[in-house]
C-alpha positions as CSV (number, residue, x, y, z in Angstrom):
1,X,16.7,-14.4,-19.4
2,X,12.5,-13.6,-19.1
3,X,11.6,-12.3,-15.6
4,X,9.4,-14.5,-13.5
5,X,6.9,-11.7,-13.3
6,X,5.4,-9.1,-15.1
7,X,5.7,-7.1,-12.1
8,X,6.7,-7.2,-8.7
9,X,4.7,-4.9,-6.1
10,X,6.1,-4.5,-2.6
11,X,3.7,-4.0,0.0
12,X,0.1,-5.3,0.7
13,X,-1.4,-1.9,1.9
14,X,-4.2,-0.1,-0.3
15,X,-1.2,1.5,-2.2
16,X,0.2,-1.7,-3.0
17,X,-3.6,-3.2,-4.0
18,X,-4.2,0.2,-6.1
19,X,-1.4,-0.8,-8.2
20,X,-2.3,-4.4,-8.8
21,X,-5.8,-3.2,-9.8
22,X,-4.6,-1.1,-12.6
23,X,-1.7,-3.4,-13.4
24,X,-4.8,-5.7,-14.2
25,X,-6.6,-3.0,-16.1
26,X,-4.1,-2.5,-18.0
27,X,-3.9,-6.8,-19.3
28,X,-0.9,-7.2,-16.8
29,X,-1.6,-11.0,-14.5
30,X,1.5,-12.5,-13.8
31,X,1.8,-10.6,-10.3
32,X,3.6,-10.8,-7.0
33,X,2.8,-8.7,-4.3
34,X,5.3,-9.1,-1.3
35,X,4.6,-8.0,2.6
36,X,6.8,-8.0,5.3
37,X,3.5,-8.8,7.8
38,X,1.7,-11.7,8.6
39,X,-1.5,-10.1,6.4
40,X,-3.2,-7.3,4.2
41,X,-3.9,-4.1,5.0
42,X,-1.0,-1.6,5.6
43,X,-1.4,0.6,9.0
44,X,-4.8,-0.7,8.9
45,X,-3.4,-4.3,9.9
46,X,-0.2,-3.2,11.6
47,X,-2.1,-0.7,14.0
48,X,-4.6,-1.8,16.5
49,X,-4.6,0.7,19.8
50,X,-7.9,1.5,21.4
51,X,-9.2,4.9,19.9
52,X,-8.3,3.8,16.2
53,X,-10.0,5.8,13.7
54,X,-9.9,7.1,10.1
55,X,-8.9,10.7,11.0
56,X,-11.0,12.2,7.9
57,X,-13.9,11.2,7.2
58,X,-14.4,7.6,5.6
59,X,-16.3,8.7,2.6
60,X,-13.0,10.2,1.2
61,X,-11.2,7.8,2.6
62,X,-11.7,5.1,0.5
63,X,-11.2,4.3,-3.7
64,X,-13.4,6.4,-5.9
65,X,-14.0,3.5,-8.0
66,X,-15.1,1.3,-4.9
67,X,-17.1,2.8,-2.4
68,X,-18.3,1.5,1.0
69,X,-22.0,2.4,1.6
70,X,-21.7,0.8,5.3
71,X,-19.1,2.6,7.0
72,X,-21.1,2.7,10.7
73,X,-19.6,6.6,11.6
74,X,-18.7,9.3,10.0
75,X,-15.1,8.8,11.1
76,X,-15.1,4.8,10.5
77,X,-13.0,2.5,13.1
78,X,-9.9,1.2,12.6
79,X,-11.2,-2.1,12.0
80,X,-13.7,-0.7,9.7
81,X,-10.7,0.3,7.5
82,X,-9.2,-3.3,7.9
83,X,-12.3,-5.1,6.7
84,X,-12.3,-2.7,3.9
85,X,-8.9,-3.7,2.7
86,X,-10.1,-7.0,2.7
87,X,-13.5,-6.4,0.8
88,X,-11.0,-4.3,-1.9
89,X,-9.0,-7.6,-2.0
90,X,-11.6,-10.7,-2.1
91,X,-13.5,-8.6,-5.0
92,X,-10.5,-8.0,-7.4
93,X,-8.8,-11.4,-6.7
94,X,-5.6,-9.9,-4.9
95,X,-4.7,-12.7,-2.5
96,X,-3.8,-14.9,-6.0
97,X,-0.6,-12.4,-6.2
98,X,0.2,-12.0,-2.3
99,X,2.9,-13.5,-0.2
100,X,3.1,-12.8,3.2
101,X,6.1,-12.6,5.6
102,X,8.2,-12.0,2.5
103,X,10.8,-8.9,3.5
104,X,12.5,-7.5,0.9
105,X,15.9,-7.0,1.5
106,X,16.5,-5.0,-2.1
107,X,16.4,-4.3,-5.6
108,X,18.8,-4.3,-8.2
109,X,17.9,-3.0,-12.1
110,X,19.7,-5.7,-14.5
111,X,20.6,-4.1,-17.7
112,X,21.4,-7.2,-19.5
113,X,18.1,-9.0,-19.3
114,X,16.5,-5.6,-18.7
115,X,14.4,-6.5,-15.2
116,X,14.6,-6.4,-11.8
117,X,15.7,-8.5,-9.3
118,X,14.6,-8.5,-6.2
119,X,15.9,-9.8,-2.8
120,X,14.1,-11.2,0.2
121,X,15.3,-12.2,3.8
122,X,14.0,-15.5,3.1
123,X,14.6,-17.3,0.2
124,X,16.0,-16.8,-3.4
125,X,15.4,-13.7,-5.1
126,X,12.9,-13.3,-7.6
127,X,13.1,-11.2,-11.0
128,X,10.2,-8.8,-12.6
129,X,9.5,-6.8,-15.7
130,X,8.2,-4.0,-13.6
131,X,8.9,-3.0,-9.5
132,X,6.3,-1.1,-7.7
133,X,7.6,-0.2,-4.1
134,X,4.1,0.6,-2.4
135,X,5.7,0.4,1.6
136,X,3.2,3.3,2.6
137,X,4.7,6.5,4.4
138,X,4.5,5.5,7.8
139,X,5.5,2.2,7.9
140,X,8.9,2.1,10.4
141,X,8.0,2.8,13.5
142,X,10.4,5.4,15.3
143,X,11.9,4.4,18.9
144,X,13.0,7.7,20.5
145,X,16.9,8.1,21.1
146,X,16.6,8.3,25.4
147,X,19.0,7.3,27.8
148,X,18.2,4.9,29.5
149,X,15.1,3.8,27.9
150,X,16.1,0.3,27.5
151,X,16.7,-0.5,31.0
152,X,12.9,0.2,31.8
153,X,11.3,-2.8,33.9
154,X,7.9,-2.3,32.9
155,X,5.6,-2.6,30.5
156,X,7.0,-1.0,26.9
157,X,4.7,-1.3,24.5
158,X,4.7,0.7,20.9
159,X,1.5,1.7,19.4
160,X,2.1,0.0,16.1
161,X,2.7,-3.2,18.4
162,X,-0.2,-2.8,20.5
163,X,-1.1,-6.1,23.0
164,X,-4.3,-6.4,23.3
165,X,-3.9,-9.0,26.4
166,X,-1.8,-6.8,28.5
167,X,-4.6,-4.6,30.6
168,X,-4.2,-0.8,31.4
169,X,-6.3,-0.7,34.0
170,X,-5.2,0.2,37.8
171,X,-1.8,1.2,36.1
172,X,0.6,4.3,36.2
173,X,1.1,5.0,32.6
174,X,3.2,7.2,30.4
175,X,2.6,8.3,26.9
176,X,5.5,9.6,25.4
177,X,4.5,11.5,22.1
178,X,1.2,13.7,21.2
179,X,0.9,13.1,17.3
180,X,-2.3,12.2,15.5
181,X,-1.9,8.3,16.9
182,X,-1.5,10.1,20.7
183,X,-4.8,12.2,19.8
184,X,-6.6,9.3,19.5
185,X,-5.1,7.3,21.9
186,X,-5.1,9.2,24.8
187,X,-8.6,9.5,25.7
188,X,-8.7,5.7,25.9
189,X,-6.0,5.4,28.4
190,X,-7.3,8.3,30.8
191,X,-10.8,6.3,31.0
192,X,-8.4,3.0,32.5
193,X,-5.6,4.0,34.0
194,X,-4.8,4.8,37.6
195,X,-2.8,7.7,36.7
196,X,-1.5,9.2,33.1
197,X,1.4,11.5,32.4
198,X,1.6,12.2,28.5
199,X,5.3,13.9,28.0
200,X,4.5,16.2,25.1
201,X,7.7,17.4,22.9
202,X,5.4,19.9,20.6
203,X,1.6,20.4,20.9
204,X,-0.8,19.8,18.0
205,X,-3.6,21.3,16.3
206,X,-6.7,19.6,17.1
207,X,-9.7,20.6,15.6
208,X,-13.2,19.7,16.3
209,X,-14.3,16.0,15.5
210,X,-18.2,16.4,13.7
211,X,-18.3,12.8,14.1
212,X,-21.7,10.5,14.7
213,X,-22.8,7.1,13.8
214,X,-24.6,6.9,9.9
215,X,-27.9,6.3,10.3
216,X,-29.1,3.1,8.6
217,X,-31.4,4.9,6.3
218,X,-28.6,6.7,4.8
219,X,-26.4,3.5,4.4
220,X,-29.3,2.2,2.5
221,X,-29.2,5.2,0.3
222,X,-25.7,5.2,-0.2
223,X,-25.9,1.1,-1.3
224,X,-29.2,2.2,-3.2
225,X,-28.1,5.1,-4.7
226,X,-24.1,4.9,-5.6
227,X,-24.8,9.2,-6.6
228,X,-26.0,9.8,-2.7
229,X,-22.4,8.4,-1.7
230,X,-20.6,10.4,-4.2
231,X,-21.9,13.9,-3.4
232,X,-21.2,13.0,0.4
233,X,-17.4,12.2,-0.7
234,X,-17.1,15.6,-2.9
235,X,-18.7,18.0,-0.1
236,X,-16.0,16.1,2.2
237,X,-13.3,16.4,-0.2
238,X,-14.0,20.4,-1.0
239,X,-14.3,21.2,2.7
240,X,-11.1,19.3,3.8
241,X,-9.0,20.8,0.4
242,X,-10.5,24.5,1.3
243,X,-9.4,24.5,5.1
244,X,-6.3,22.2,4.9
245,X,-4.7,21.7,1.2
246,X,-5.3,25.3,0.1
247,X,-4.6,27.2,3.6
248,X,-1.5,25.2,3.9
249,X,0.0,24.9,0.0
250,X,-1.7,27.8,-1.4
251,X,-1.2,30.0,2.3
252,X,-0.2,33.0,-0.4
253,X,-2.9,33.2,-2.6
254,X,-5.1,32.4,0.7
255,X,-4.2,33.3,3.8
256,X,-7.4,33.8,5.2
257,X,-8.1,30.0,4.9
258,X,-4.9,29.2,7.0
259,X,-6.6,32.1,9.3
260,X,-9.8,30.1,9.7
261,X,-7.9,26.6,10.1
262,X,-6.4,28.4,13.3
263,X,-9.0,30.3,14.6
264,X,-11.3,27.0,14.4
265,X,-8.9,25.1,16.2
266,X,-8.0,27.5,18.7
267,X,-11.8,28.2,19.8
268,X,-12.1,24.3,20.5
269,X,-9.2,25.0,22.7
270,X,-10.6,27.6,24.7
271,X,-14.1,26.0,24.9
272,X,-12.9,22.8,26.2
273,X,-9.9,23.8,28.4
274,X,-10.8,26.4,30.8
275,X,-7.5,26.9,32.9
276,X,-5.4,29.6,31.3
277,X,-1.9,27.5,31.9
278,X,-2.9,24.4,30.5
279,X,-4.5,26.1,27.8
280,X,-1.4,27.7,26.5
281,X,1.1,24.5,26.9
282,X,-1.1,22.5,24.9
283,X,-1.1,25.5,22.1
284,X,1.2,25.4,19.1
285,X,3.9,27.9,18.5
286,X,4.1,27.1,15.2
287,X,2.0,28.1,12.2
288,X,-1.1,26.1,11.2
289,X,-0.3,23.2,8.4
290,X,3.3,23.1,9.3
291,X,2.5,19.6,11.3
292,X,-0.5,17.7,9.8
293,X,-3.5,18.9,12.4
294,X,-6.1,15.8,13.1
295,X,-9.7,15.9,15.1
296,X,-10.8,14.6,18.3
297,X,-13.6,15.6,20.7
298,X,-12.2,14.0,23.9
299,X,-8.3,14.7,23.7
300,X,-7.9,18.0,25.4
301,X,-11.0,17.2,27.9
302,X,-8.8,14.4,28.7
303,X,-6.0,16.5,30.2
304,X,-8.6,18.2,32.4
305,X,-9.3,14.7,34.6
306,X,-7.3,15.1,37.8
307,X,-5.3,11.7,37.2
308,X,-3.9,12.8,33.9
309,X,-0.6,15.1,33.7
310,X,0.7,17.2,30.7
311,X,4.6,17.0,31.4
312,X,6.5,19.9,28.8
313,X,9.9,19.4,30.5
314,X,12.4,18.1,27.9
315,X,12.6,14.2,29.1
316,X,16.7,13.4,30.5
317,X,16.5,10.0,31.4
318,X,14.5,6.6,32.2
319,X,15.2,4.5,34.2
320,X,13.9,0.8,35.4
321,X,11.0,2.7,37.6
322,X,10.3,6.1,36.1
323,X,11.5,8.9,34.2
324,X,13.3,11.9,34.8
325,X,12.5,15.5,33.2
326,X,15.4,17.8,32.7
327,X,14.2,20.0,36.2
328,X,15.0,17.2,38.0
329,X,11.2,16.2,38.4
330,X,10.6,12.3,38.7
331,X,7.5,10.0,38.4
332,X,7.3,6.6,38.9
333,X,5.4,4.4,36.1
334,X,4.7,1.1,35.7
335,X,4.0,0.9,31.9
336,X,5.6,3.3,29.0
337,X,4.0,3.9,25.8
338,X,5.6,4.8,22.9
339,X,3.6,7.4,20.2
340,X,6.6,8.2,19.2
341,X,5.6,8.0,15.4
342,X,7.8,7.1,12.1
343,X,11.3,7.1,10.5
344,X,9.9,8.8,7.7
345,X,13.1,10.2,5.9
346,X,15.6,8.0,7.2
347,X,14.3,4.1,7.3
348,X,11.4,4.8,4.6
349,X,12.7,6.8,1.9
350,X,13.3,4.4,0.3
351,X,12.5,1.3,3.0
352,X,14.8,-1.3,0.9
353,X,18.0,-0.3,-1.2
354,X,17.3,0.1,-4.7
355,X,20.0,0.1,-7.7
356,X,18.9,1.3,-10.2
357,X,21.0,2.0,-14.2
358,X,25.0,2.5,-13.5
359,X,24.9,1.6,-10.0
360,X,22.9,4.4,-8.6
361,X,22.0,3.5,-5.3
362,X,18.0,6.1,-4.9
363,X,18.6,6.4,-1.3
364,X,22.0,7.8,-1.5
365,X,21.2,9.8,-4.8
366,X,18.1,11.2,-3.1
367,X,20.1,12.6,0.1
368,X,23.1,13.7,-2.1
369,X,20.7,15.7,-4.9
370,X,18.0,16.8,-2.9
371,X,14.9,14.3,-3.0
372,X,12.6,14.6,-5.9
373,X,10.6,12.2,-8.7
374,X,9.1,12.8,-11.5
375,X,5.0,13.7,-10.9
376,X,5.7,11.8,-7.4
377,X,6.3,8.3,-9.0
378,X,9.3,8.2,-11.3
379,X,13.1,8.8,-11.2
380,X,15.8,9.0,-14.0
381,X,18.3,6.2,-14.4
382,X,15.3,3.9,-12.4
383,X,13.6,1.8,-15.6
384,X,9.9,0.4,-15.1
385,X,10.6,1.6,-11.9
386,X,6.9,3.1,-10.1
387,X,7.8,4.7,-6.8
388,X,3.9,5.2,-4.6
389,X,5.4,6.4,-2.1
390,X,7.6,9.5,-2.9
391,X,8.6,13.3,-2.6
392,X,5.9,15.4,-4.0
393,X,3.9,12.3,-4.7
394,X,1.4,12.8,-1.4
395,X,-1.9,15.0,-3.2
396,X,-4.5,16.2,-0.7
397,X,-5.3,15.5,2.6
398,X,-6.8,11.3,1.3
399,X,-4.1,9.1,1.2
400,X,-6.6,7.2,-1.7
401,X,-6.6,10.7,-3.6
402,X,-2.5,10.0,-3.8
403,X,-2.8,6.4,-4.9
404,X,-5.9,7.0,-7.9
405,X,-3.7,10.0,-8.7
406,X,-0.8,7.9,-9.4
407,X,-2.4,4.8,-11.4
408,X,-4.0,7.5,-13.2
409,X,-0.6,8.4,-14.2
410,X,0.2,4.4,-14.6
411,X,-2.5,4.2,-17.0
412,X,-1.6,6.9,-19.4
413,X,2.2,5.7,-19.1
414,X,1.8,2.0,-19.4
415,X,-0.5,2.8,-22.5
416,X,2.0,4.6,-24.2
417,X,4.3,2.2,-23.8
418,X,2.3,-0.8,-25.2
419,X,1.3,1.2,-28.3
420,X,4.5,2.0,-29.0
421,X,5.3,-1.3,-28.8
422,X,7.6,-1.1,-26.3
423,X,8.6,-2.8,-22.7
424,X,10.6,-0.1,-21.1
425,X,10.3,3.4,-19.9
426,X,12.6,5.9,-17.9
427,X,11.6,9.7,-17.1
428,X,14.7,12.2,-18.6
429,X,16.4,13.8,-16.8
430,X,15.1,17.3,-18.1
431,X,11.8,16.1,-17.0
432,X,12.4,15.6,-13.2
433,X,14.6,19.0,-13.5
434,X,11.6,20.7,-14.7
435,X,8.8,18.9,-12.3
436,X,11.4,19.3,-9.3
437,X,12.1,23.2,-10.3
438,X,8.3,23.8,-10.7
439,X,7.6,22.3,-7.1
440,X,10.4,24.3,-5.1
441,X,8.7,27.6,-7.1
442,X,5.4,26.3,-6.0
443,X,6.1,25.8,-2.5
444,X,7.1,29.3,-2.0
445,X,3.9,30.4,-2.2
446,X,3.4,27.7,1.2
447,X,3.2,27.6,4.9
448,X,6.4,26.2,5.1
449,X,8.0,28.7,3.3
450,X,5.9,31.7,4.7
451,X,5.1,30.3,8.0
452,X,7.0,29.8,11.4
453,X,7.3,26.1,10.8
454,X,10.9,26.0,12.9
455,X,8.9,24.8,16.3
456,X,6.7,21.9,14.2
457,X,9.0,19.1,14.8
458,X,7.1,17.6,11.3
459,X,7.5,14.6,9.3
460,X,6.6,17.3,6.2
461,X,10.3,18.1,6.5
462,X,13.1,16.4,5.2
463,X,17.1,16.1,6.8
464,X,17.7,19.1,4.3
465,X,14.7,21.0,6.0
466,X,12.5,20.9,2.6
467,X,8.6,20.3,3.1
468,X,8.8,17.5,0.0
469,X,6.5,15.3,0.9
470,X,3.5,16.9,-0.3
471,X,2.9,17.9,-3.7
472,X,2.0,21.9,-3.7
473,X,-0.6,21.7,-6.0
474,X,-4.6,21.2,-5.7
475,X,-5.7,17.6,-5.7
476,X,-7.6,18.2,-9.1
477,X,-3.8,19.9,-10.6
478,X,-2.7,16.1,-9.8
479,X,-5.2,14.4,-11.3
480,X,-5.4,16.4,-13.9
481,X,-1.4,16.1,-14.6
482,X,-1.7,12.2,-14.1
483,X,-4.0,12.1,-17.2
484,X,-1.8,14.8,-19.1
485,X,1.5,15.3,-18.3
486,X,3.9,14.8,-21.8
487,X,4.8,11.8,-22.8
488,X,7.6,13.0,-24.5
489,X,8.6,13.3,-20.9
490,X,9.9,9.5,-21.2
491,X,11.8,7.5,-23.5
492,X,10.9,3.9,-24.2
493,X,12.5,1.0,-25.5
């Protein structure tokens, strides 16, 4: 029986998008992209809380191949990012291939008609040559596990949920959570609310935020002069890989970059929080890069207003009026908000069953043999089978250095395969052994081997307490890989 589709991608995001591009690079039309939500976009449609904001800055946060000369800041809003998406899918005829409000429920590899089939909620399934599961990292948000959290009478409202028409202003609020989404968040709320108390489980490193508006002039020489842009992107890129990628996954060869990564963070601390005490509960016991740091200006001034609290006292209950610390202390809210983050491990890895040659079930194999793929996007027994969102797939601190990295590697793959004449390929199993023995060596030489990353608390870390998200490499090693790695490394059929 044919599949319906050359390929099936799951997820509208820029992941998801990435892939259709080079699927059509490489002569591939019959497409269909599938997303749970209503529209485009990813995080960038999902998310919509005041204080929304690229948290690098935009130039490197954005395809290589498709640049944005008009991003208004440095740091471009969140609906910046969403018109973007857009842009990227109007110009390369996306929306042909995309069907929203279509969940997938699963994915099953059929080895007589050699394709996949693929469930939704809604509807029959649908079969494809190829699946593409491109459902982002942070795409299920996390509720935290609190008694009584459900029998709140006020407002609840998650920051992937946001409602725009419910107003903050005159009201006793509580931020539970002080991730990069609380960084940015925060600051808004203080300006509105009567009275904030942000119940912080681990601090985070906040460094300072060198962000201003782009002057017109240099929007018209980034449209005028593509080069302009491109040098702007590479000083951004060598900066953020020097401080962040290399202190963190190279803290061995260079410690003294993890040093500076502190020490910068630490001295925008001191000058914008002058009190001693709240200085040192809003510092982080744990190493530098253990917990992905962000930038903001305003977040710590915030906690410096006399109507905002810092609570550190381990949460025991809520209630339908307030919440309860573990010292017995009690305050009275009339709205909770939940930056509470992702199910990263558990709900998103993967975020629909997949079954793949002999019944293997990835979700069980992955937390019964440790998780791993093949250069971040394959796994043995899983034919035409492209995972985007995988252990050691995530390269650098641009999630669009991830995604080029790994159609780079679906180009020189899906090439192979068409001139060998071929319509299937797998990754041996010696492969992934030696990829997933060559990252565990690597990653001794990181923070979160050599670092105190106990007190982090970070998504880095799997259940089994391995930092496998990232791939411990420099971004130009994964580029470079994508374009070389051995073909030998797969068989094809």
């Amino acid at each position: 029986m044919n599949a319906q589709y050359d390929a099936v991608v799951v997820g509208a995001g820029f992941g998801g998008m990435g892939a259709a591009i080079q699927l059509n690079r490489l002569g591939y039309d019959n497409l269909l992209i599938l997303e749970r939500e209503s529209d485009l976009g990813g995080t960038w449609h999902v998310n919509r809380y005041p204080g929304l904001a690229v948290d690098i800055p935009s130039a490197t946060y954005s395809y290589s191949f498709e640049p944005n000369p008009h991003w208004s800041r440095l740091f471009a809003p969140g609906a910046e990012l969403k018109r973007y998406a857009e842009h990227v899918a109007d110009k390369y005829r996306l929306r042909r291939y995309m069907r929203f409000g279509s969940v997938v429920t699963g994915a099953v590899w059929d080895e007589a008609n050699a394709h996949w089939t693929v469930s939704l909620a809604e509807g029959g399934p649908v079969t494809a040559k190829y699946l593409l599961t491109a459902t982002g990292f942070l795409s299920q948000p996390k509720k935290p596990d609190i008694a009584g959290i459900d029998t709140f009478g006020g407002k609840v409202i998650h920051t992937t949920a946001w409602d725009d028409e419910y107003d903050l202003a005159g009201k006793r609020v509580a931020v539970i959570g002080t991730g990069a989404t609380a960084v940015q968040l925060i600051p808004e709320i203080a300006k509105i609310a009567r009275e904030l108390t942000v119940y912080q489980r681990t601090p985070i490193w906040v460094s300072p935020k060198l962000d201003f508006p782009v002057p017109k002039a240099v929007r018209r020489a980034f449209a005028a002069v593509p080069f302009t842009q491109r040098a702007a992107r590479l000083t951004g890129t060598a900066l953020l890989e020097l401080m962040m990628v290399s202190g963190v996954l190279h803290y061995r060869q260079l410690p003294m970059a993890n040093r500076l990564g502190k020490l910068w963070c630490q001295a925008h601390l001191r000058r914008q929080v002058r009190d001693p005490r709240l200085r040192a509960e809003l510092t982080p016991r744990y190493s530098f890069g253990c917990k992905r740091p962000t930038f903001s200006n305003e977040y710590y001034p915030a906690f410096t207003k006399d109507h905002v609290h810092l609570e550190t006292t381990s949460i025991a209950k809520i209630d339908e009026t307030g919440i309860e610390t573990a010292d017995g202390g009690r305050r009275e809210i009339d709205v909770l908000v939940l930056a509470t983050g992702f199910d990263l491990w558990e709900a998103n890895f993967p975020a629909i069953e997949i079954i793949g040659r002999d019944g293997r079930n990835l979700g069980k194999w992955w937390r019964k043999n440790r998780f791993q793929a093949y250069e971040g996007v394959a796994i043995p027994k899983f034919p035409n089978f492209i995972s985007l969102n995988s252990p050691y797939s995530y390269s650098g601190l641009s999630y669009f250095t991830t995604i080029e990295t790994q159609m780079r590697h679906m180009d020189r793959l899906f090439g192979a395969m068409r001139r060998r004449g071929a319509t299937e390929f797998e990754v041996t199993r010696e492969a992934n052994d030696a990829f997933l023995d060559r990252m565990t060596e690597r990653l001794g030489d990181s923070i979160f081997t050599l670092g105190n990353c106990a007190p982090a608390n970070s998504y880095y870390f799997n259940p089994h307490g391995e930092a496998t998200l990232l791939r411990p490499s420099s971004t130009l090693n994964a580029i470079k890989e994508a374009g070389s790695f051995p073909l030998e490394d797969y068989t094809f059929a």
